[in-house]
LOVORO-836280 format. One record per residue: residue number from 1; residue in three letters; x, y, z of N, C-alpha, C in turn. Coordinates in Angstrom, 1 decimal. Atoms other than C-alpha are relative to their C-alpha. Layout:
# residues N
<site pos="NUM" code="ALA" n_east="X" n_north="Y" n_up="Z" ca_east="X" ca_north="Y" ca_up="Z" c_east="X" c_north="Y" c_up="Z"/>
...
This chain:
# residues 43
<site pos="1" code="UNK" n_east="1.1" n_north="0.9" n_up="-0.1" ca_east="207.0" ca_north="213.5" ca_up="233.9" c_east="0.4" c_north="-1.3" c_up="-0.7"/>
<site pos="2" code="UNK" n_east="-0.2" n_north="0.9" n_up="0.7" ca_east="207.2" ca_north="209.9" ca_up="233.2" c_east="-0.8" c_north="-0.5" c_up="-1.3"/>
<site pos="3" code="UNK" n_east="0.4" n_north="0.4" n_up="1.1" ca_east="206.6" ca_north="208.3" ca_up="230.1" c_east="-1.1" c_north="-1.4" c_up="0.0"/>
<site pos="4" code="UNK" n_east="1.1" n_north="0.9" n_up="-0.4" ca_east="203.3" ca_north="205.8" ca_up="230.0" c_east="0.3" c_north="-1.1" c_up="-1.5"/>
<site pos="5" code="UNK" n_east="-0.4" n_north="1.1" n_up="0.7" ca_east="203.9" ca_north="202.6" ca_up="228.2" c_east="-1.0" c_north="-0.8" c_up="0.0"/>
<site pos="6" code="UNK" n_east="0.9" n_north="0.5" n_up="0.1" ca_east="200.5" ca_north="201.6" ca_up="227.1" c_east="0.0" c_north="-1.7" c_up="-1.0"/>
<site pos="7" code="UNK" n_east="-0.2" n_north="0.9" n_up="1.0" ca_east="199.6" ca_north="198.0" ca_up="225.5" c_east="1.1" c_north="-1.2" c_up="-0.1"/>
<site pos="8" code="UNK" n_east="-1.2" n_north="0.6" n_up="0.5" ca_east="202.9" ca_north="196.5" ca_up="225.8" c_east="-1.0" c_north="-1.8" c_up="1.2"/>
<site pos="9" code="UNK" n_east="0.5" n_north="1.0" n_up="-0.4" ca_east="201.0" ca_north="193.4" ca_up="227.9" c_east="-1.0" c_north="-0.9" c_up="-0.6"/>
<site pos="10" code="UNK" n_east="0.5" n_north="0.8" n_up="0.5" ca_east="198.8" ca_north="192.2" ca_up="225.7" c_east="0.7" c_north="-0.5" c_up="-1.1"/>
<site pos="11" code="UNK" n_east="-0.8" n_north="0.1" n_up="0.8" ca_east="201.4" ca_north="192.3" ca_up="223.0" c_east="1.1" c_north="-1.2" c_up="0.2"/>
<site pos="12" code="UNK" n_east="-0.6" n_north="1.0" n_up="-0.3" ca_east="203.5" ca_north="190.1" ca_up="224.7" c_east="-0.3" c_north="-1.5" c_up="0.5"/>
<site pos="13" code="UNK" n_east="1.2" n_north="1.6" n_up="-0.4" ca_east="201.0" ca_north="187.4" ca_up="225.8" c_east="-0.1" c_north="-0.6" c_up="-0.8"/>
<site pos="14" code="UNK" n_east="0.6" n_north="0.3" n_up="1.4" ca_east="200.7" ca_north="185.1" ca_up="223.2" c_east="-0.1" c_north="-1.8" c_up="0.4"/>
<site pos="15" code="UNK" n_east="0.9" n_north="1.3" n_up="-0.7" ca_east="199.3" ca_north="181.0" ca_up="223.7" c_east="1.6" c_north="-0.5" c_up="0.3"/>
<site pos="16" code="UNK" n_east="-0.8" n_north="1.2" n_up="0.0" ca_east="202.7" ca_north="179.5" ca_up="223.6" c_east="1.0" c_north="0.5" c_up="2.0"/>
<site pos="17" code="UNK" n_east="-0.6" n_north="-0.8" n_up="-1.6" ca_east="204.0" ca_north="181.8" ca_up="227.1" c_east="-0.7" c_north="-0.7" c_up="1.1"/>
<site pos="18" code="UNK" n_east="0.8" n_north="0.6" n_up="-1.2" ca_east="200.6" ca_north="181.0" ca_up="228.9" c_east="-0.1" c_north="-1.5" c_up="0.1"/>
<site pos="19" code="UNK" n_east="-0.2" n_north="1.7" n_up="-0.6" ca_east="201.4" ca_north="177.1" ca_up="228.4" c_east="1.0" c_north="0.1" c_up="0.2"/>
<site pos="20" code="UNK" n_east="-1.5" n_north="0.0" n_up="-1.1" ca_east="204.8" ca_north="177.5" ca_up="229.7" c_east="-0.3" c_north="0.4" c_up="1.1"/>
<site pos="21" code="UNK" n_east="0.2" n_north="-0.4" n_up="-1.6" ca_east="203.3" ca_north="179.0" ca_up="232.6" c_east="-1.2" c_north="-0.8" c_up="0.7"/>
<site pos="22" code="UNK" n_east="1.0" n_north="1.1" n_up="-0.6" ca_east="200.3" ca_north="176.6" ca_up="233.1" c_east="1.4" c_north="-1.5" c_up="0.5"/>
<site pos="23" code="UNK" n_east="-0.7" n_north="1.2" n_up="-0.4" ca_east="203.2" ca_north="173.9" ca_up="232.5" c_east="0.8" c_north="0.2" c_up="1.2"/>
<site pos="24" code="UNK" n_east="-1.6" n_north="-0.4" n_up="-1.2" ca_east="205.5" ca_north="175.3" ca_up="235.6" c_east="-1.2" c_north="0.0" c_up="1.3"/>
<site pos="25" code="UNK" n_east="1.2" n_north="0.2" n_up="-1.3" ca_east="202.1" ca_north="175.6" ca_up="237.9" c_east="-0.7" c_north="-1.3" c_up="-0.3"/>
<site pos="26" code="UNK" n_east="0.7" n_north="1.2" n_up="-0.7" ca_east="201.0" ca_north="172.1" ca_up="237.5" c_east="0.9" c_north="-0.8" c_up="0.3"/>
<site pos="27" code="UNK" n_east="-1.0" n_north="0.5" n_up="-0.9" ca_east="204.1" ca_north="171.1" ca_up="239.1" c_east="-0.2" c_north="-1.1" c_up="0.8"/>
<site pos="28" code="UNK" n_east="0.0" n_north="1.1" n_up="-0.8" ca_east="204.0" ca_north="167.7" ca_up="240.6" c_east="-1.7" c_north="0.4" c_up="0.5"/>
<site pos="29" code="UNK" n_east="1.5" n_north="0.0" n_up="-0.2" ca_east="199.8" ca_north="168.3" ca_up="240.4" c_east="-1.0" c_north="-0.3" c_up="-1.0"/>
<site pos="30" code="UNK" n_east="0.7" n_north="0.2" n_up="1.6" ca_east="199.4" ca_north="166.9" ca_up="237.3" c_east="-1.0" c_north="-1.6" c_up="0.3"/>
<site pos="31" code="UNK" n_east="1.4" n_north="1.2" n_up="-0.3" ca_east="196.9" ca_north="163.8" ca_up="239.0" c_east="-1.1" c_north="1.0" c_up="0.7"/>
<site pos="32" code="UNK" n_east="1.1" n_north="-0.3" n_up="-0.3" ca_east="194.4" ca_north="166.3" ca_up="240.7" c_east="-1.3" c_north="0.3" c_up="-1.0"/>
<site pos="33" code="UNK" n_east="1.2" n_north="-0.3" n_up="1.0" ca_east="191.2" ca_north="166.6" ca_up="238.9" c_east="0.0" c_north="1.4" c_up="-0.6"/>
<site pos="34" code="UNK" n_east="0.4" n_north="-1.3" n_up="0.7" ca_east="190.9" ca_north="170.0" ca_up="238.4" c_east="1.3" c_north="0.6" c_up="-1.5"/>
<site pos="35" code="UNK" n_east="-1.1" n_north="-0.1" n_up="0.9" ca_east="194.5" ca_north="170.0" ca_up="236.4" c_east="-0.6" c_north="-1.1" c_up="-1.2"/>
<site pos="36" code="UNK" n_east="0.1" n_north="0.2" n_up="1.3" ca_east="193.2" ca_north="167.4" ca_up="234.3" c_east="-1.0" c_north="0.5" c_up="-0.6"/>
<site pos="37" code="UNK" n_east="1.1" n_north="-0.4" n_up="1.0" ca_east="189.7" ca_north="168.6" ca_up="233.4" c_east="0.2" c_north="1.7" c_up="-0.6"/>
<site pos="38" code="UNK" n_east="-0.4" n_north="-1.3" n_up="0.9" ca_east="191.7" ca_north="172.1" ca_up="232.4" c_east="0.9" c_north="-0.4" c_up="-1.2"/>
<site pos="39" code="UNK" n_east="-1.0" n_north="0.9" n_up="1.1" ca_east="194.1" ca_north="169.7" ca_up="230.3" c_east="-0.9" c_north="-0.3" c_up="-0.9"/>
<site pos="40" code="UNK" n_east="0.7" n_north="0.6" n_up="1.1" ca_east="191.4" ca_north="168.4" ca_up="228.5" c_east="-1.0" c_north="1.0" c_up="-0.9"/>
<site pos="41" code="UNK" n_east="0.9" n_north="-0.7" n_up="0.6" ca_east="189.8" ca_north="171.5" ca_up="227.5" c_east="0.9" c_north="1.3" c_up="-0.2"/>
<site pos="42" code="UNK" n_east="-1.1" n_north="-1.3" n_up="-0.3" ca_east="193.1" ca_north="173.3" ca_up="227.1" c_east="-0.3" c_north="1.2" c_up="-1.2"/>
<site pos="43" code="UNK" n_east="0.1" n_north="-0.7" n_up="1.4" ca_east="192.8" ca_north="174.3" ca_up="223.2" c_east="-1.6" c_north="-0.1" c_up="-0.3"/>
């Protein structure tokens, strides 16, 4: 039976990951509105 590997995703999430990944998806979209009004209410 395999072994269940609870938890390990929230453990790894941490703010500085999900702005490396916001920064890689506003990719050449960094003038549409909706990128800036999440920019301005990032923190």
């Amino acid at each position: 039976m395999p072994k269940k590997i609870k938890n390990t995703f929230y453990k790894n999430l941490t703010f500085e990951k999900l702005y490396l990944a916001h920064k890689r998806a506003r990719n050449h979209k960094t003038y549409k509105s909706d990128v800036i009004d999440f920019e301005i209410d990032l923190e």
